[in-house]
N, CA, C and O atoms as a Tripos MOL2 file, in Angstrom:
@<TRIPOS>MOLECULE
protein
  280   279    70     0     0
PROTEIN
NO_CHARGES

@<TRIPOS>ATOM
      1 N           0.8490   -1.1710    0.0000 N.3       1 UNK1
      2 CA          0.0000    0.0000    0.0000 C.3       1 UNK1
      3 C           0.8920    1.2310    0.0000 C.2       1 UNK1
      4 O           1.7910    1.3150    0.8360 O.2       1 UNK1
      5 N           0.7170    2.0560   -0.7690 N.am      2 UNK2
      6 CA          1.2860    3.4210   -0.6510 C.3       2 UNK2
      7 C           0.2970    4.9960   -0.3880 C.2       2 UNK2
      8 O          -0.8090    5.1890   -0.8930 O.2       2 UNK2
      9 N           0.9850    5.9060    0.4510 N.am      3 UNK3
     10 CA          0.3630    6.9280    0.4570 C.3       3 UNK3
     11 C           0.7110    7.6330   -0.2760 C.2       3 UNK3
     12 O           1.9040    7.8530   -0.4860 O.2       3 UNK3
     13 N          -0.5350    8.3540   -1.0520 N.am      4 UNK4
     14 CA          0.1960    9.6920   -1.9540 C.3       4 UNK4
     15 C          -0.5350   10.9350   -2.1350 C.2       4 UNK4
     16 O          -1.6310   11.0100   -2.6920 O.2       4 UNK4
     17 N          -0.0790   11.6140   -1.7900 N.am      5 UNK5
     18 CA         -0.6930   13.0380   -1.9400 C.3       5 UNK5
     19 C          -0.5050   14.0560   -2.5770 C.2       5 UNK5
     20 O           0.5330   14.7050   -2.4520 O.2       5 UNK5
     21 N          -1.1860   14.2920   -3.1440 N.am      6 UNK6
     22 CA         -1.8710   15.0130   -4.2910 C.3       6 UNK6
     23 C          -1.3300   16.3700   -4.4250 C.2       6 UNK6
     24 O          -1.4660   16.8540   -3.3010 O.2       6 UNK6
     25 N          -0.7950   17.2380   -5.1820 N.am      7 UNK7
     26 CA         -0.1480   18.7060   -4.8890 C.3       7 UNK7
     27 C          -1.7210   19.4460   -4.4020 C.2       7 UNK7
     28 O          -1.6360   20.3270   -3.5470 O.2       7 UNK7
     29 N          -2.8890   19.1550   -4.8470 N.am      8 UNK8
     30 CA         -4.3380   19.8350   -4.7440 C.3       8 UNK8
     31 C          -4.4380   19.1690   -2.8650 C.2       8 UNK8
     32 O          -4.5730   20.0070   -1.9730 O.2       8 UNK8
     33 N          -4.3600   17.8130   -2.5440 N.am      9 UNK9
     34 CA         -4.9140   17.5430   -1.1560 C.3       9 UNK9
     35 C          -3.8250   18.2510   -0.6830 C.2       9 UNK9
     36 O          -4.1270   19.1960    0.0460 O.2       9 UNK9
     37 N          -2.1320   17.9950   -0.9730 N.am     10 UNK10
     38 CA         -1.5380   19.0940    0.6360 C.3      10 UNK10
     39 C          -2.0160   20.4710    0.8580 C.2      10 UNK10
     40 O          -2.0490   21.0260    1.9560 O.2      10 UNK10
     41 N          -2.4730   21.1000   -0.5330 N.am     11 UNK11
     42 CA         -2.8960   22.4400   -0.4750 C.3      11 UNK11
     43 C          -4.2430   22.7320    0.1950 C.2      11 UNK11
     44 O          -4.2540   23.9390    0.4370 O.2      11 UNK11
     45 N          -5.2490   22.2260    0.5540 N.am     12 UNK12
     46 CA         -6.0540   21.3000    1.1670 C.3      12 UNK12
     47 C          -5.8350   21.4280    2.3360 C.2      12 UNK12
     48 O          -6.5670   22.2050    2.9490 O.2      12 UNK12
     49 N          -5.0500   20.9130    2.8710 N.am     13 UNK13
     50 CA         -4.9040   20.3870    4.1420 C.3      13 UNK13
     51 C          -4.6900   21.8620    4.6970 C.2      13 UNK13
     52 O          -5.5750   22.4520    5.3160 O.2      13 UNK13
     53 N          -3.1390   22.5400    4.3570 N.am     14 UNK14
     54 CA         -2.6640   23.6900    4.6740 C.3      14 UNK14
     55 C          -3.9460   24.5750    5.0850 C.2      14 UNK14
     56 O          -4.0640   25.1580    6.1630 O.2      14 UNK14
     57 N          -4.9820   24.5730    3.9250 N.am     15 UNK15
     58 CA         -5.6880   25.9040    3.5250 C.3      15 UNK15
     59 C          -6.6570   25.8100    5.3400 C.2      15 UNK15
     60 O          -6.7340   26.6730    6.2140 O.2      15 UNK15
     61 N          -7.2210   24.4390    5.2940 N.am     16 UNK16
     62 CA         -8.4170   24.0840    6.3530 C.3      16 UNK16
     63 C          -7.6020   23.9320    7.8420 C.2      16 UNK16
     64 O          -8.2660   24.0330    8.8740 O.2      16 UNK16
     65 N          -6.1680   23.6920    7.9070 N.am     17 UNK17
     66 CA         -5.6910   23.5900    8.9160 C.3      17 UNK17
     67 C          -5.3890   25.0340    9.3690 C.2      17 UNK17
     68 O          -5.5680   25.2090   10.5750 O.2      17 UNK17
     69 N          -4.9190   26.2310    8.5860 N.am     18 UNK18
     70 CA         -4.6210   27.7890    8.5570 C.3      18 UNK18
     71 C          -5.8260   28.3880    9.0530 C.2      18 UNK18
     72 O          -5.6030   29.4580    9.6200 O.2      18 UNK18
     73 N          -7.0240   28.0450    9.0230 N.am     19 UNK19
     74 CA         -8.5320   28.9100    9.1070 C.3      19 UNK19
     75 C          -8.4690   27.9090   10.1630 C.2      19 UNK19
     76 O          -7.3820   28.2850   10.6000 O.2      19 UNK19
     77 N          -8.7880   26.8970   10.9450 N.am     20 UNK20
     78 CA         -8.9970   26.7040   12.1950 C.3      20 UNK20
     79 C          -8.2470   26.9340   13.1310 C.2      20 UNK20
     80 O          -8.5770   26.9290   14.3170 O.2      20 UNK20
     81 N          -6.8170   27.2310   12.5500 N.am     21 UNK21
     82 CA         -5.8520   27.5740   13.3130 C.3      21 UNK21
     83 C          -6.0130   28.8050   14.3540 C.2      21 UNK21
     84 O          -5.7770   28.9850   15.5490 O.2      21 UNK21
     85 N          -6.7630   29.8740   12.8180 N.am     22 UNK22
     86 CA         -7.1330   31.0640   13.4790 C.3      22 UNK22
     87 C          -8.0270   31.4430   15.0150 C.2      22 UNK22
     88 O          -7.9600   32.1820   15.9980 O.2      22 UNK22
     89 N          -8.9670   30.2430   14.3420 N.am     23 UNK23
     90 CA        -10.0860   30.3810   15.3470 C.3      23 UNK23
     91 C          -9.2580   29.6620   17.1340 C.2      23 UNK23
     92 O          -9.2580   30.2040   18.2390 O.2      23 UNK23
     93 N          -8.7020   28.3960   16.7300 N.am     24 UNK24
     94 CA         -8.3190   27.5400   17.5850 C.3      24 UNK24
     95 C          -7.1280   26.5240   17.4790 C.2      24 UNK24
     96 O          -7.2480   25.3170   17.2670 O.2      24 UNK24
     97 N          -6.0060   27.1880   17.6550 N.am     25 UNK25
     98 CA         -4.7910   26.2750   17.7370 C.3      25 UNK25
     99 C          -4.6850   24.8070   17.9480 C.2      25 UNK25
    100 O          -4.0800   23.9280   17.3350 O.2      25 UNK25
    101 N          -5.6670   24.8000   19.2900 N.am     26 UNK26
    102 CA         -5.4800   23.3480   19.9150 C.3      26 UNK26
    103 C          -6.4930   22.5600   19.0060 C.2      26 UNK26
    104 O          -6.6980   21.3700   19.2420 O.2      26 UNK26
    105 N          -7.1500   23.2230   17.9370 N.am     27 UNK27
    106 CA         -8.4940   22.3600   17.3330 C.3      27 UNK27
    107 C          -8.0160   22.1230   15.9640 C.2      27 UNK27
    108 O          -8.5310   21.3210   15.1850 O.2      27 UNK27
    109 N          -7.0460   22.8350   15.7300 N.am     28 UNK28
    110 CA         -6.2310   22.6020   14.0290 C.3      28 UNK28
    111 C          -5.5100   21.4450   14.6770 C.2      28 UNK28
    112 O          -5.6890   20.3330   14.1810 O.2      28 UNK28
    113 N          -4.6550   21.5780   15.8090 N.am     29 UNK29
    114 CA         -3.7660   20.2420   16.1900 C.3      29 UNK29
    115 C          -4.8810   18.9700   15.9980 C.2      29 UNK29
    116 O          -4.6310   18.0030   15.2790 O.2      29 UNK29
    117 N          -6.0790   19.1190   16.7120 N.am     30 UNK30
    118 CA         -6.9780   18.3390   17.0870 C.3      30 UNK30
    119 C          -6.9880   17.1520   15.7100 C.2      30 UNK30
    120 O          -6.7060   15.9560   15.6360 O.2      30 UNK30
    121 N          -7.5320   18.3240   14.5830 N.am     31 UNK31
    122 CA         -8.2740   18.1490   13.3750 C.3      31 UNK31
    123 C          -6.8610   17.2320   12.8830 C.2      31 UNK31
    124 O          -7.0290   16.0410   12.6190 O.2      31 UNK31
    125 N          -5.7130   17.7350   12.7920 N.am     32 UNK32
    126 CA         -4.5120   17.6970   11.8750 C.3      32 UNK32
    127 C          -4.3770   15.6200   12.3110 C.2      32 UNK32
    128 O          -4.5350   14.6410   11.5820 O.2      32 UNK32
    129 N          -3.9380   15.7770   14.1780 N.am     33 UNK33
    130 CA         -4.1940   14.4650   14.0370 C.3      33 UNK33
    131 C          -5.4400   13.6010   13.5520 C.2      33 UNK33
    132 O          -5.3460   12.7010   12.7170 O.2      33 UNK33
    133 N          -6.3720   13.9080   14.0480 N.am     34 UNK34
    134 CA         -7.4360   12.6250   13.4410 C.3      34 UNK34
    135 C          -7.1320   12.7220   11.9530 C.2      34 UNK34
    136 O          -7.0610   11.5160   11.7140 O.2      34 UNK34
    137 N          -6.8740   13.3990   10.6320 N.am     35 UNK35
    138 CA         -6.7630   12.9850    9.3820 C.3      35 UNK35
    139 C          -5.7260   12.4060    9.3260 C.2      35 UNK35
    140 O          -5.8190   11.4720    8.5290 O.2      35 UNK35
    141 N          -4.3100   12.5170    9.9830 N.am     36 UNK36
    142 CA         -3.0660   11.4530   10.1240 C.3      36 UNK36
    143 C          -3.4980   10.1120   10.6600 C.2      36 UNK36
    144 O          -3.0040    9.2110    9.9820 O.2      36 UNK36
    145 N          -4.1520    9.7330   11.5140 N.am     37 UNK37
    146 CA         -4.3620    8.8150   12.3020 C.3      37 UNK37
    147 C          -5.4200    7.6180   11.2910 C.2      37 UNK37
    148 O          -5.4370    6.3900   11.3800 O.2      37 UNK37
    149 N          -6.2960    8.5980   10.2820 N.am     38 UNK38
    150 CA         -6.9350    7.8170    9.3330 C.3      38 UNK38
    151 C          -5.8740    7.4750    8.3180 C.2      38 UNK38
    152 O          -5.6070    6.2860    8.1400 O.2      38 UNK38
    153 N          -5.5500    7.9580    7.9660 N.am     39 UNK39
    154 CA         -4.4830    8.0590    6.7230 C.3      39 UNK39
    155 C          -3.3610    6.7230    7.4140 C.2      39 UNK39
    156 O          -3.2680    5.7720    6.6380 O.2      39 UNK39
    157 N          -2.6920    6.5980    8.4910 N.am     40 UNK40
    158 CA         -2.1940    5.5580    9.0300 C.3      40 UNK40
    159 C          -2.7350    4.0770    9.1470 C.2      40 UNK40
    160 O          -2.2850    2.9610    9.4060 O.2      40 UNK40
    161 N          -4.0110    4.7020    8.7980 N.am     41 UNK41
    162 CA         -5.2140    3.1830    9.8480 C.3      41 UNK41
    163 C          -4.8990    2.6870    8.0480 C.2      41 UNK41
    164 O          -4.2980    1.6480    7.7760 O.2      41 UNK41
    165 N          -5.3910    3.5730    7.0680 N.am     42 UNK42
    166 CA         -5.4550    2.4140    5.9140 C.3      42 UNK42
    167 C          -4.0380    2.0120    5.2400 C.2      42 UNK42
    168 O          -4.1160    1.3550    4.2020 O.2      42 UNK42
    169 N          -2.7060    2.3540    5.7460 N.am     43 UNK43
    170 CA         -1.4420    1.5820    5.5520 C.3      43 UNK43
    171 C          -1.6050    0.3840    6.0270 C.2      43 UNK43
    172 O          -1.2950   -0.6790    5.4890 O.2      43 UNK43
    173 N          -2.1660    0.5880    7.1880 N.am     44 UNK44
    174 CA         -2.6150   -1.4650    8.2620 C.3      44 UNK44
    175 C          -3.4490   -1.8590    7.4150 C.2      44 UNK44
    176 O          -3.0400   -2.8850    6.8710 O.2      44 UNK44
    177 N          -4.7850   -1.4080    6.9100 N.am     45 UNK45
    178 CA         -5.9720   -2.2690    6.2210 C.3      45 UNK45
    179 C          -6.7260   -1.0970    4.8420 C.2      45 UNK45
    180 O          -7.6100   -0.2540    4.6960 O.2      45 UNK45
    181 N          -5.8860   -1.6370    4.2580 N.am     46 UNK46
    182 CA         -6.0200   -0.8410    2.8540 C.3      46 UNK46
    183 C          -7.1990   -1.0880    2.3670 C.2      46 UNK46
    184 O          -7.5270   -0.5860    1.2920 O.2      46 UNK46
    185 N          -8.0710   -1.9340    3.0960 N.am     47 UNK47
    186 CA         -9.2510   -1.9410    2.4080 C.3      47 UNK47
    187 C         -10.3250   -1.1340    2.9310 C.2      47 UNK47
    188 O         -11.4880   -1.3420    2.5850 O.2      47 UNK47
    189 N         -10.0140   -0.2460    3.7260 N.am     48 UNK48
    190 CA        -11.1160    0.6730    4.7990 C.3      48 UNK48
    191 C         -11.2830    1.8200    3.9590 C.2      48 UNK48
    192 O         -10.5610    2.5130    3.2420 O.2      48 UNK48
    193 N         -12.6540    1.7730    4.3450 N.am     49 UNK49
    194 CA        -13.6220    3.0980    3.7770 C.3      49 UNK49
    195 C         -14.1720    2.1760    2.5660 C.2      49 UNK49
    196 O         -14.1700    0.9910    2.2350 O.2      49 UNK49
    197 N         -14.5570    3.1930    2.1900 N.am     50 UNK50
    198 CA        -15.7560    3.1200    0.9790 C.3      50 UNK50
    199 C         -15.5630    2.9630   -0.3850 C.2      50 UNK50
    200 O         -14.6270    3.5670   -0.9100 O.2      50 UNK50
    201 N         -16.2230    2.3160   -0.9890 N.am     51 UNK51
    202 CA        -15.2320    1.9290   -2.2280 C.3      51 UNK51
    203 C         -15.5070    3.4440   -3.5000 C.2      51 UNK51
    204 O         -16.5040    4.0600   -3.1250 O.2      51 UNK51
    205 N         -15.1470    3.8170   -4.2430 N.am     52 UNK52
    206 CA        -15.6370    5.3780   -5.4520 C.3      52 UNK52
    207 C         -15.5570    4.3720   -6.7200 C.2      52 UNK52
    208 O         -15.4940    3.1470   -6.6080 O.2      52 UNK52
    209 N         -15.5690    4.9730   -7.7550 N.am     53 UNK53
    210 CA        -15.6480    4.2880   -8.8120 C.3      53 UNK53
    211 C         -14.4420    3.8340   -9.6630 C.2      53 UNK53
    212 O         -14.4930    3.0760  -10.6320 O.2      53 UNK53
    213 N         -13.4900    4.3470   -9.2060 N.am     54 UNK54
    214 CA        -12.3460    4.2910   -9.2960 C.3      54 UNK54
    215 C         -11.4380    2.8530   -8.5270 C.2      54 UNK54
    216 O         -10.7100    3.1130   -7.5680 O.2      54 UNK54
    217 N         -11.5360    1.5390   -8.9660 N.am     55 UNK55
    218 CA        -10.3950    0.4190   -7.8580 C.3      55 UNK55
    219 C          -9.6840    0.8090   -7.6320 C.2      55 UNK55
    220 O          -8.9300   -0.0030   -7.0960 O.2      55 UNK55
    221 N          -9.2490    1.8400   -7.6860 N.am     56 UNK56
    222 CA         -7.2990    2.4030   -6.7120 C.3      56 UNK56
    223 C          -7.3750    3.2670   -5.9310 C.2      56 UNK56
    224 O          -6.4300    3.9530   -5.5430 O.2      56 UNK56
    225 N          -8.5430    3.3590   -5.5810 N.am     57 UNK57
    226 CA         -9.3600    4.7650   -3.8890 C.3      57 UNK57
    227 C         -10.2560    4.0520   -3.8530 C.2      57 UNK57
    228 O         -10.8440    3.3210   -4.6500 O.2      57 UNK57
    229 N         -10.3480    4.3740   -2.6210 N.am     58 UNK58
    230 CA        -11.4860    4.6700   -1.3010 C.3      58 UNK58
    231 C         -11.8080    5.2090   -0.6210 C.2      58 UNK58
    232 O         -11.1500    4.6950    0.2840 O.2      58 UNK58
    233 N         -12.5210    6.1710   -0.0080 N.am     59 UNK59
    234 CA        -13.1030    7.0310    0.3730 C.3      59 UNK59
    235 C         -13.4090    7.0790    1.8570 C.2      59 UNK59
    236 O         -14.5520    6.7700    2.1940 O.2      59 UNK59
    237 N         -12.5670    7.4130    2.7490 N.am     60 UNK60
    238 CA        -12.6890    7.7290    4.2440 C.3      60 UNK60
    239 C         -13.5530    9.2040    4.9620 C.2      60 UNK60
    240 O         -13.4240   10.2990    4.4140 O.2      60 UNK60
    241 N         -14.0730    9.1010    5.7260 N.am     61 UNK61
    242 CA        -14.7480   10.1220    6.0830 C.3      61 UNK61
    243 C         -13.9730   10.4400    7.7520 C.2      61 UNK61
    244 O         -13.6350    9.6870    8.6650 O.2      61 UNK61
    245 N         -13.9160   12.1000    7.5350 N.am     62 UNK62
    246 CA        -12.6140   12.5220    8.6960 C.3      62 UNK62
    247 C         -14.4560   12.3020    9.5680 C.2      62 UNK62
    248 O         -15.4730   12.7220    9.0160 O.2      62 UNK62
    249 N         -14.4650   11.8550   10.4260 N.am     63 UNK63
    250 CA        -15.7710   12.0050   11.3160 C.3      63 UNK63
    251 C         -15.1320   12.5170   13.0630 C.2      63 UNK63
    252 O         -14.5230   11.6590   13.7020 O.2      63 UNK63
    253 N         -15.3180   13.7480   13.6070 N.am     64 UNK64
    254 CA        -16.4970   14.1440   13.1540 C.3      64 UNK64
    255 C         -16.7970   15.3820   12.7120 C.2      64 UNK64
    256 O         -17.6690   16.2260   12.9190 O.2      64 UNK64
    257 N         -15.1500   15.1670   11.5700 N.am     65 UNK65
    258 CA        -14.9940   16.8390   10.6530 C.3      65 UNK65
    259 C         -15.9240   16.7050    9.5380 C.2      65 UNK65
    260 O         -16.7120   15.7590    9.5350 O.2      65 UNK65
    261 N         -15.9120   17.4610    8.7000 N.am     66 UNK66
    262 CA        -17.0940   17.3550    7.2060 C.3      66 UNK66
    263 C         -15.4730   17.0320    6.2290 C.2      66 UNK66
    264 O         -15.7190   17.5020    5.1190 O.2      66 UNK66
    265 N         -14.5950   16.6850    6.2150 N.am     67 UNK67
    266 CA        -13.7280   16.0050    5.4990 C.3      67 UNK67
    267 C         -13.6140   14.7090    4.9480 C.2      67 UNK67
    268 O         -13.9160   13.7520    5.6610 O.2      67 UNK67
    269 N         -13.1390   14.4890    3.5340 N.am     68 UNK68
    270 CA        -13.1000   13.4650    3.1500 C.3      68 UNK68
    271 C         -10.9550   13.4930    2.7440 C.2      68 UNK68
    272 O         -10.1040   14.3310    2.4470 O.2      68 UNK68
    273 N         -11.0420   11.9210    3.0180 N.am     69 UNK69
    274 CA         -9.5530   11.4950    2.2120 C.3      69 UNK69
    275 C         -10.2260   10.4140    1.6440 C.2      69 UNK69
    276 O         -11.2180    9.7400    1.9220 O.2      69 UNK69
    277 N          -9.1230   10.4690    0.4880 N.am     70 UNK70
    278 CA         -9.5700    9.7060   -0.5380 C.3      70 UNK70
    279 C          -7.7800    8.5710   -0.8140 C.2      70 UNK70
    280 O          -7.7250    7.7070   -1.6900 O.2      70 UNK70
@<TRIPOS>BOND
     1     1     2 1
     2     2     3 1
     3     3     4 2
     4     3     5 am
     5     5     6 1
     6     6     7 1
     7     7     8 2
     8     7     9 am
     9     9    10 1
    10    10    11 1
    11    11    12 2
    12    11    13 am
    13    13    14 1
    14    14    15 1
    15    15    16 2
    16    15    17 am
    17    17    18 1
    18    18    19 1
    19    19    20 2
    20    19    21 am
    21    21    22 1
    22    22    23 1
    23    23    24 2
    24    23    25 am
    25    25    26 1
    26    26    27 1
    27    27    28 2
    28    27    29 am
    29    29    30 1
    30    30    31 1
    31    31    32 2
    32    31    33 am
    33    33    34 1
    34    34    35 1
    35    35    36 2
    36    35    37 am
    37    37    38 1
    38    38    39 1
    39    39    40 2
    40    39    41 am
    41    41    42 1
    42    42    43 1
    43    43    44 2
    44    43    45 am
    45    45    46 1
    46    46    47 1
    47    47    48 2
    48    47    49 am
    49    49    50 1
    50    50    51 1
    51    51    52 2
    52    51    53 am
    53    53    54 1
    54    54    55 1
    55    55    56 2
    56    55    57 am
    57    57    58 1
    58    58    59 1
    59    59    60 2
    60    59    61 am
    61    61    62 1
    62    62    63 1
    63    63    64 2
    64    63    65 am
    65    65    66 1
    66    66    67 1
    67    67    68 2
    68    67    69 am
    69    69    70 1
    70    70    71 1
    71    71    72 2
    72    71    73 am
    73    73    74 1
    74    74    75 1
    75    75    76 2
    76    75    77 am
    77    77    78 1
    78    78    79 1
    79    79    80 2
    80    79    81 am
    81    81    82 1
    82    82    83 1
    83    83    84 2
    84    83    85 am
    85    85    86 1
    86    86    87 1
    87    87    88 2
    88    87    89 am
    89    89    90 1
    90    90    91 1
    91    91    92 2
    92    91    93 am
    93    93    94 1
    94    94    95 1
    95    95    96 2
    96    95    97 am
    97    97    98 1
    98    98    99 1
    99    99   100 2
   100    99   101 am
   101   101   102 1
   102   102   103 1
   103   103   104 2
   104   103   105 am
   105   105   106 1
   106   106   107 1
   107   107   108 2
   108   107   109 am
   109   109   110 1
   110   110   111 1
   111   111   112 2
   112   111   113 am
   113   113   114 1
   114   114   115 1
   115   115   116 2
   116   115   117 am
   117   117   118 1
   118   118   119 1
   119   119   120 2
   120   119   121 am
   121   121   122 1
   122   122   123 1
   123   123   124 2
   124   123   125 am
   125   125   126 1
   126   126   127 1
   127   127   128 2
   128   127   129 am
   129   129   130 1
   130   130   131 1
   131   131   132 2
   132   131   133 am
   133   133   134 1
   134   134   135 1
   135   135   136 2
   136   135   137 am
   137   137   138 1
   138   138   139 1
   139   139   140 2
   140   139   141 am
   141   141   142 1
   142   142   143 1
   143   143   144 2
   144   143   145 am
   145   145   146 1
   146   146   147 1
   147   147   148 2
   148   147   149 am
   149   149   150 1
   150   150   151 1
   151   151   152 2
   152   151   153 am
   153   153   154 1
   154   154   155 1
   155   155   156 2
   156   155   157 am
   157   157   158 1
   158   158   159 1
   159   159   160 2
   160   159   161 am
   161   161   162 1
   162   162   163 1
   163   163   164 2
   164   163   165 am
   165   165   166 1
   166   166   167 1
   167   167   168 2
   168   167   169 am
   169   169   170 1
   170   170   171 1
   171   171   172 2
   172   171   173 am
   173   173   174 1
   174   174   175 1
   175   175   176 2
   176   175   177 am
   177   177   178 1
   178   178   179 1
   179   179   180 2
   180   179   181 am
   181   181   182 1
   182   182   183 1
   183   183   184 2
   184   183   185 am
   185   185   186 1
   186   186   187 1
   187   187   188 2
   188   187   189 am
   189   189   190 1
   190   190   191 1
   191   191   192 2
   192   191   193 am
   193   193   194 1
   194   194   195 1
   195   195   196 2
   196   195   197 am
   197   197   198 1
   198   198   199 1
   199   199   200 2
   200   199   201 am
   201   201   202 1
   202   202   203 1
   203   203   204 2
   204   203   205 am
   205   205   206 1
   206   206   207 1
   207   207   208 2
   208   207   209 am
   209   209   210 1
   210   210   211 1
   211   211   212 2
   212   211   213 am
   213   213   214 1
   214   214   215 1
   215   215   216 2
   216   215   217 am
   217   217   218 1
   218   218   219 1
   219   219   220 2
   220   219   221 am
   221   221   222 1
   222   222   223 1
   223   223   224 2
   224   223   225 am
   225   225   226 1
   226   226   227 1
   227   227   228 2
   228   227   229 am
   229   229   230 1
   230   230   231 1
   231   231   232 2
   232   231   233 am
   233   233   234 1
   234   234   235 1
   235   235   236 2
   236   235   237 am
   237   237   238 1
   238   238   239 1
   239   239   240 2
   240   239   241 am
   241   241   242 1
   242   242   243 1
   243   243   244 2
   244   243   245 am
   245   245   246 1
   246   246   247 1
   247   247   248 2
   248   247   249 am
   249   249   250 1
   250   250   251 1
   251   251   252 2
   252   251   253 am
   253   253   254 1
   254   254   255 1
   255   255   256 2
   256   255   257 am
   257   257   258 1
   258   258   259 1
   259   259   260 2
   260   259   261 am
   261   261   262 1
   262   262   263 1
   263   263   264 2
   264   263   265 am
   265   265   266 1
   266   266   267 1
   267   267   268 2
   268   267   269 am
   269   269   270 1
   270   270   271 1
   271   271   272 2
   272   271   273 am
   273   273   274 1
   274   274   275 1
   275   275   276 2
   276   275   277 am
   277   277   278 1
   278   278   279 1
   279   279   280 2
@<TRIPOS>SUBSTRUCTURE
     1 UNK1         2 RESIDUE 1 A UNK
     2 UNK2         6 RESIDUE 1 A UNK
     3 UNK3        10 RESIDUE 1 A UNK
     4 UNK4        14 RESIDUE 1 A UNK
     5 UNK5        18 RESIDUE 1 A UNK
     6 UNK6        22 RESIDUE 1 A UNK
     7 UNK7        26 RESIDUE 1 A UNK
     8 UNK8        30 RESIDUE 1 A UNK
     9 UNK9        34 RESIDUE 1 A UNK
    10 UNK10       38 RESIDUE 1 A UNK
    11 UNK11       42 RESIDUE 1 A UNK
    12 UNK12       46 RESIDUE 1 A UNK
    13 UNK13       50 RESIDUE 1 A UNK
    14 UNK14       54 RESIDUE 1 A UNK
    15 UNK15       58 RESIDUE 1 A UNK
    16 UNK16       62 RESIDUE 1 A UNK
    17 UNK17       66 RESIDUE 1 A UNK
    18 UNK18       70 RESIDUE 1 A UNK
    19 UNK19       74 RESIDUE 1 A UNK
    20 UNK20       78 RESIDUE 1 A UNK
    21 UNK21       82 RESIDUE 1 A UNK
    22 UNK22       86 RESIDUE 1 A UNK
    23 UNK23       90 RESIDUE 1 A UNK
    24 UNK24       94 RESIDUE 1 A UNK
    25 UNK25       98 RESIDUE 1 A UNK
    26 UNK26      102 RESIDUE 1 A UNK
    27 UNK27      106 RESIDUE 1 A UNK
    28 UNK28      110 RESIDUE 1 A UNK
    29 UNK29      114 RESIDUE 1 A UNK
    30 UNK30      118 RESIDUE 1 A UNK
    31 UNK31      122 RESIDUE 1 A UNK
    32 UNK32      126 RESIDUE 1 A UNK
    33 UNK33      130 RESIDUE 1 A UNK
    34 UNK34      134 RESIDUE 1 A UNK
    35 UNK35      138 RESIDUE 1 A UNK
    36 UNK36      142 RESIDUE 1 A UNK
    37 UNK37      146 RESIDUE 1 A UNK
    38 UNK38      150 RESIDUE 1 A UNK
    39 UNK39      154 RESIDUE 1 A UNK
    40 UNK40      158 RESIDUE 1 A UNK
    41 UNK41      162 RESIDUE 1 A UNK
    42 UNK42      166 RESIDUE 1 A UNK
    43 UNK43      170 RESIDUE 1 A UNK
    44 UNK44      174 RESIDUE 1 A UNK
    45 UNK45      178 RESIDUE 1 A UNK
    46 UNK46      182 RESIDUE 1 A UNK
    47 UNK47      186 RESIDUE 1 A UNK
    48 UNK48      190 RESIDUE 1 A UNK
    49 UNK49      194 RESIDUE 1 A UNK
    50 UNK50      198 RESIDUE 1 A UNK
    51 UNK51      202 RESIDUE 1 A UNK
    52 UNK52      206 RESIDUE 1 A UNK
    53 UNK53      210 RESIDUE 1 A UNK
    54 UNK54      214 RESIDUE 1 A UNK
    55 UNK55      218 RESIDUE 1 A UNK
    56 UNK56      222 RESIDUE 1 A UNK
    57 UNK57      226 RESIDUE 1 A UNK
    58 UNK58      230 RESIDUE 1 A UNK
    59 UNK59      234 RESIDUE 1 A UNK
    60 UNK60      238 RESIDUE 1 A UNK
    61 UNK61      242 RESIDUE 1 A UNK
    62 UNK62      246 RESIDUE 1 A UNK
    63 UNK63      250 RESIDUE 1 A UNK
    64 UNK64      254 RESIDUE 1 A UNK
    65 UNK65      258 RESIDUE 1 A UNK
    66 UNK66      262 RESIDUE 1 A UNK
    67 UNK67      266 RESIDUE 1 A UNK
    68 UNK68      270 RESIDUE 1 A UNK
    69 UNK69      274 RESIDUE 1 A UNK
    70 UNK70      278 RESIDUE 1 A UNK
């Protein structure tokens, strides 16, 4: 299994982690881990989340942010 990210998802990440930052430091940390911690879980079981139409993604939901990784 490999992770790969997208020049569009790091920009992504930056943009939504910078605006909660504003509001709440400790809640961008918050946010930043739970999308690492998913992103880790499917290196162990690459078959988690949801399948898209695409066989080479799947579709995780950051819960209980409104984020998706793909």
């Amino acid at each position: 299994m490999k992770v790969r990210y997208t020049p569009d998802a790091i920009a992504d990440l930056r943009e939504i982690l910078a605006y909660i930052e504003k509001q709440s430091p400790r809640g961008a940390s918050k946010v930043h881990a739970r999308i690492q911690r998913l992103i880790n879980l499917t290196l162990d079981h690459p078959h988690v989340g949801a399948r898209t139409s695409s066989k080479r993604s799947r579709r995780l939901v950051v819960r209980p942010y409104p984020y998706l990784i793909f």
